[in-house]
C-alpha positions as CSV (number, residue, x, y, z in Angstrom):
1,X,25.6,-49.1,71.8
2,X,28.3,-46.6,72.8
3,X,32.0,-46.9,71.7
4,X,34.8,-45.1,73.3
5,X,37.4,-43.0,71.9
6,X,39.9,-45.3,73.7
7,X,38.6,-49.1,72.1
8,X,38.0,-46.9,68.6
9,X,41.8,-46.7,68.4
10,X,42.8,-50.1,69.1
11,X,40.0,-51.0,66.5
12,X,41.1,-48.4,63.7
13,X,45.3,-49.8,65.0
14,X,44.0,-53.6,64.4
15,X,42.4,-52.4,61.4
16,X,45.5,-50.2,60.3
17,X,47.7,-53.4,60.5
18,X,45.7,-55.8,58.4
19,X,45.5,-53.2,56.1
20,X,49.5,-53.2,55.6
21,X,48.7,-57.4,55.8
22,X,46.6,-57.5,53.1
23,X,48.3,-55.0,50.8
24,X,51.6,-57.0,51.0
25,X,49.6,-60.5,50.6
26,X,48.1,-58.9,47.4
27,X,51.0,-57.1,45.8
28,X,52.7,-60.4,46.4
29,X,49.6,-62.8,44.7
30,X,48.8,-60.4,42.1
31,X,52.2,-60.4,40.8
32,X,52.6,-63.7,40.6
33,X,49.4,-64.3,38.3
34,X,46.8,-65.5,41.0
35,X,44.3,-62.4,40.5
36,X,41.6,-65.0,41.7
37,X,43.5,-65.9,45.1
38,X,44.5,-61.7,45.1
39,X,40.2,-60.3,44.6
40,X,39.1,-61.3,48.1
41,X,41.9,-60.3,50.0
42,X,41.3,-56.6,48.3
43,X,37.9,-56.5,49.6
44,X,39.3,-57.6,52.8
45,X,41.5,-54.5,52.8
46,X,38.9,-52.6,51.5
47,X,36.3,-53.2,54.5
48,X,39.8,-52.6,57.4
49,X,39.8,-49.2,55.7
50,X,36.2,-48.3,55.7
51,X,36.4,-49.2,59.5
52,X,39.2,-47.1,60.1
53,X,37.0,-44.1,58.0
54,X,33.7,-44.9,59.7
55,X,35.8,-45.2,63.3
56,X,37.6,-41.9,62.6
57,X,34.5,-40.5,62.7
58,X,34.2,-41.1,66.9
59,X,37.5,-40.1,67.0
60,X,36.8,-37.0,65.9
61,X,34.4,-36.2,68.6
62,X,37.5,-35.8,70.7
63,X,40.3,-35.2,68.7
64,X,39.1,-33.2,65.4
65,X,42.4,-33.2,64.0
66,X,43.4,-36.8,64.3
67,X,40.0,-38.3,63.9
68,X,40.0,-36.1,60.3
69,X,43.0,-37.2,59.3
70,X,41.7,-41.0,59.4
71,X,38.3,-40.2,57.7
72,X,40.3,-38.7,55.0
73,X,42.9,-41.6,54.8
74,X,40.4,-44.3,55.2
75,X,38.4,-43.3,52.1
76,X,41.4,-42.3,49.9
77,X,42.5,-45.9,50.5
């Protein structure tokens, strides 16, 4: 199976957006004590940003710069 360079990006911007999702729903249970409600909705982030690393990878293939930057940016988040 073959992915473009085109449905890569709307995958990596979906996955960009329920990143910033997730990160507000957990700063927002995590401060208010409910670290058990807060756990899965990290790992949720976590998986949205290994798909925009492992995605930036077939961007790359056409756009080194920009598909670099998201590698880097998917697996410092």
């Amino acid at each position: 199976m073959s992915i473009s360079t085109r449905d890569a990006g709307r995958i990596i911007a979906a996955a960009l957006i329920l990143t910033v999702i997730t990160q507000i729903a957990y700063m927002a249970l995590s401060g208010g004590g409910q670290q058990h409600i807060a756990y899965p909705i990290w790992r949720m982030e976590a998986l949205a940003a290994l798909a925009v690393a492992v995605l930036g990878f077939v961007v790359a293939s056409r756009h080194a710069l920009v598909g670099g930057c998201l590698v880097v940016a998917g697996l410092g988040n």
